[in-house]
N, C-alpha and C positions, 0 to 999 in steps of 0.2 A: 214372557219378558216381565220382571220384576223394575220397581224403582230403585233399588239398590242395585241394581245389575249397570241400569245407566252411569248411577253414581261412580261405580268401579272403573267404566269404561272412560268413562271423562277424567279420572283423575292419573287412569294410567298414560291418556292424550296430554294429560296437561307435563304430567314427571318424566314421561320415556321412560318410565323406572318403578318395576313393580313393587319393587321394597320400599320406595319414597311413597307409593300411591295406598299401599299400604296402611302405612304411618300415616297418614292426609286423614282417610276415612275411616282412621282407628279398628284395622282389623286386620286379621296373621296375613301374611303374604299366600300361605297354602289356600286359605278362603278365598281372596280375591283370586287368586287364578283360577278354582274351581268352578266357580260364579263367571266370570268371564268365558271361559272354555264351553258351559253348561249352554249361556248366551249364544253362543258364536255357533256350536249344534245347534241349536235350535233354531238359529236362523240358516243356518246352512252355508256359512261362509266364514272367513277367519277376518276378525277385524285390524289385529296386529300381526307385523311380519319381525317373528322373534328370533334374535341369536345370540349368540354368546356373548355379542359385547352391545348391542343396543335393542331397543322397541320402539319400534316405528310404524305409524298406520298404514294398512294397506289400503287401495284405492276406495272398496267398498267400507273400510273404518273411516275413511275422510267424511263422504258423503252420512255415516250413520251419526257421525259426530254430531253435524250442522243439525239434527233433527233432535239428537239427545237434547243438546245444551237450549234450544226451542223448548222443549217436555220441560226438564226441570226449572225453566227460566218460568215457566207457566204455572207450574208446582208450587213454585216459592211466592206467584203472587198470589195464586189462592190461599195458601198459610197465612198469607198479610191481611187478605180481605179479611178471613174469617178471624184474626186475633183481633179485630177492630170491635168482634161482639162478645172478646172476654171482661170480664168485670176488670175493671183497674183495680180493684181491690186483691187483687189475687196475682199480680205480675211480678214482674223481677225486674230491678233497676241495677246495673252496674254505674258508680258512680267514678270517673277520678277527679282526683284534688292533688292541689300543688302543694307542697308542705305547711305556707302560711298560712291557710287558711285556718287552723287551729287561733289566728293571734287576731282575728275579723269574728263575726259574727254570725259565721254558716256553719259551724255546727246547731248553733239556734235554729235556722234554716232544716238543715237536714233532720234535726229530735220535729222539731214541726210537721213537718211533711209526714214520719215516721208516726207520732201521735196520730194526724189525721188518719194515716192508711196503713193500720198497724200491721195487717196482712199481705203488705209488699215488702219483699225480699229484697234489703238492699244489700250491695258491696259494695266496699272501696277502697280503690287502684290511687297509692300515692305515687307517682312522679313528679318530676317537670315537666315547662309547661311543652315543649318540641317533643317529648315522650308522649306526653297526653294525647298529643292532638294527633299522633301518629298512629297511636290505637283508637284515637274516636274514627282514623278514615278506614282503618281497616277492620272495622266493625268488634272490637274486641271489647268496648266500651259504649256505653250510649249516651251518656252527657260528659261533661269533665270541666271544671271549675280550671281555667288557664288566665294568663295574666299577656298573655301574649296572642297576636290576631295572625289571621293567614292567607293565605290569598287565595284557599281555595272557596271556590263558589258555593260550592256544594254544602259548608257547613255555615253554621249561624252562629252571632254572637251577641247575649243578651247582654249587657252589664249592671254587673252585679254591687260590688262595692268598686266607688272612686275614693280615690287616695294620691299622696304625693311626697315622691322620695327628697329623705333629710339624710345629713352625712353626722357620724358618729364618731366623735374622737376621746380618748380616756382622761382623765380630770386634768393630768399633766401635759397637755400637748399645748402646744405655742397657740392654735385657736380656742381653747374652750372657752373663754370667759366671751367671746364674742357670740351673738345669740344670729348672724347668717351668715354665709358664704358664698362667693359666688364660686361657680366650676371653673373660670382662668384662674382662680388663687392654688386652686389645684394640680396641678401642672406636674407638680416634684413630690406628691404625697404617692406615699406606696398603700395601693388597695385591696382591701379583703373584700372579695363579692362573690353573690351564689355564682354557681355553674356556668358555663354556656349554654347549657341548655335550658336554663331559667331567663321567662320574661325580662327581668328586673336585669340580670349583665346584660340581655340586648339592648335594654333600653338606657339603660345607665352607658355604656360603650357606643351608642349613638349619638346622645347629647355629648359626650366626649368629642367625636367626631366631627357634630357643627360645630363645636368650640376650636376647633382647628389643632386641639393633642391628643396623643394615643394617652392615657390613663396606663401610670407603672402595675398593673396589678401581682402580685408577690405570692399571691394565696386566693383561690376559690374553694369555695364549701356550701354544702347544702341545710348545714345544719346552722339555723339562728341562734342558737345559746354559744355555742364553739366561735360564730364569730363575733357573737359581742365578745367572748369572754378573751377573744383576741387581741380586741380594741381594748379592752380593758388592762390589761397587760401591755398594751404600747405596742404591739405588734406590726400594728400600720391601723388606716382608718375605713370606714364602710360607710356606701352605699344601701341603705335598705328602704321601704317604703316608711312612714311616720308609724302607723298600725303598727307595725310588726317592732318599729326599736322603741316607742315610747312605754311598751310594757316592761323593759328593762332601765326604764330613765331613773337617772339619780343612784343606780348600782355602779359609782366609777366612772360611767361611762356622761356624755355631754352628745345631745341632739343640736344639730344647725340648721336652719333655714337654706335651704340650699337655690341658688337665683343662677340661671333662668331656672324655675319651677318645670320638675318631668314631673309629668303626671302617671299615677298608677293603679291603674284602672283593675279589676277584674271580674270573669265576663263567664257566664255558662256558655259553656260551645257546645252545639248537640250538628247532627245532620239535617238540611233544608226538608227533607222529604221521606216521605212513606216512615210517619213516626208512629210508635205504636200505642195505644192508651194511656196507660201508665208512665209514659214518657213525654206525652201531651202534658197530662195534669202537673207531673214535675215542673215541666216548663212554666204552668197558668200560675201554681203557688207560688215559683222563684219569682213571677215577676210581681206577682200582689204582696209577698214578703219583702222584697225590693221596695218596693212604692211605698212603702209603711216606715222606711226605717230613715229617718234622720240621720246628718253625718254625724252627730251628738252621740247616739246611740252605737258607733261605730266602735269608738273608743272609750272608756271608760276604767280610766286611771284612779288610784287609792291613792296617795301618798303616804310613804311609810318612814316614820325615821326612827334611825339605829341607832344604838349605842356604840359605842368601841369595841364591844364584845361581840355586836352583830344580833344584838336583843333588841324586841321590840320594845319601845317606848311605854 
């Protein structure tokens, strides 16, 4: 009895379906049934009762299940114990990030980290933030920078940068020259805003919500340049966090004060438990990077001015 043998057996329990259990454990269908068949001699018993149209455990595969998934359940915490005594210098970090994060101050974050441990392999997975946190629960990621919280227990949320959404309108709209607004003056504006799957429409379409209107919105996009460049054109007006639209201030476009104040926070999410080295220390440096950084230091605007030609001065 091999450990890939259990692996086989348990994946063909879980699909009913040697082609799908196949594809699972990334290997031909002709091999997993050989290996299974190989199994089943050698124990002197058939664990699956097969036909033409399904796979179904026989009595003796029930009872061998409940013992496999025990083995590999055990398998998988010895793996855990012993990567606790690999150097973190030497690990691999999948990271995701929400598209803004480019317009904050966590690429600093991330070249930091990368400086100190230049021998950790990192990636990174851009989504949203309901994407993100969908591959952090299914293990397909191990940290991910989201702007949005969850209710499951299981993962943690450090935060990382706070912030607070302004509404953007183009030089010519009946509010620019006014420097706030509250959210009832908005009522009849038509809105450009990320996704539904982005923090920032839940939370922006919540505070909507206490204010007692549904928000016209006419257009979602994930891309920040596409919707200033919206606003800027008159298209309608946007919802974005301050961070992300005061890098474009004074391009056409006009920032508001937006009252009642949403706050927009965003937060490392990793999983509460059995974390692995390298994924400890990520944690240790976001939050001493965190602690170090002024809201000052958040944002740091140039002011640029143009000629008519669109030359610098």
């Amino acid at each position: 009895m091999e450990m890939h043998q259990l692996e086989y057996v348990l994946a063909v329990a879980k699909y009913r379906n040697f082609t799908r259990a196949a594809e699972h454990v990334n290997t031909s269908q002709s091999t997993l049934s050989q290996q299974i068949s190989k199994l089943e001699n050698e124990l002197g018993v058939s664990l699956f009762v097969r036909t033409t149209r399904s796979v179904e455990l026989s009595p003796a595969g029930v009872d061998f299940i409940s013992h496999a998934e025990r083995i590999m359940s055990e398998v998988t915490d010895a793996q855990r114990c012993v990567n606790e005594y690999v150097s973190v210098e030497k690990g691999d970090l999948k990271l995701g990030i929400i598209p803004v994060v480019g317009h904050y101050r966590i690429p600093n974050l991330i070249s930091s980290f990368k400086n100190s441990f230049p021998r950790v392999q990192l990636s990174l997975w851009e989504k949203q933030c309901c994407e993100l946190l969908g591959m952090l629960q299914n293990y397909e990621i191990d940290a991910a920078f989201v702007h949005q919280l969850c209710d499951d227990t299981n993962i943690h949320f450090i935060p990382v940068v706070t912030d607070y959404m302004v509404i953007l309108t183009n030089n010519s709209h009946p509010l620019a020259n006014n420097k706030s607004v509250s959210l009832d003056e908005l009522r009849d504006e038509d809105f450009i805003i990320p996704p539904p799957t982005s923090g920032y429409n839940h939370d922006f379409q919540e505070a909507c919500h206490k204010a007692s209107f549904k928000p016209k919105i006419i257009l979602t996009c994930s891309s920040v340049k596409t919707i200033l460049g919206l606003v800027r054109e008159g298209v309608g007006i946007a919802a974005l966090p301050s961070g992300v639209s005061y890098m474009d201030w004074g391009f056409g476009t006009k920032n508001l004060i937006l009252t009642p104040k949403i706050n927009s926070i965003i937060y490392l999410a990793t999983k509460s438990k059995n974390l692995f080295p390298t994924l400890k220390e990520f944690i240790r440096f976001t939050a001493r990077w965190s602690k170090n950084q002024s809201p000052a230091n958040y944002f740091k605007f140039i002011p640029i001015k143009l000629t008519t030609a669109g030359r610098k001065l």
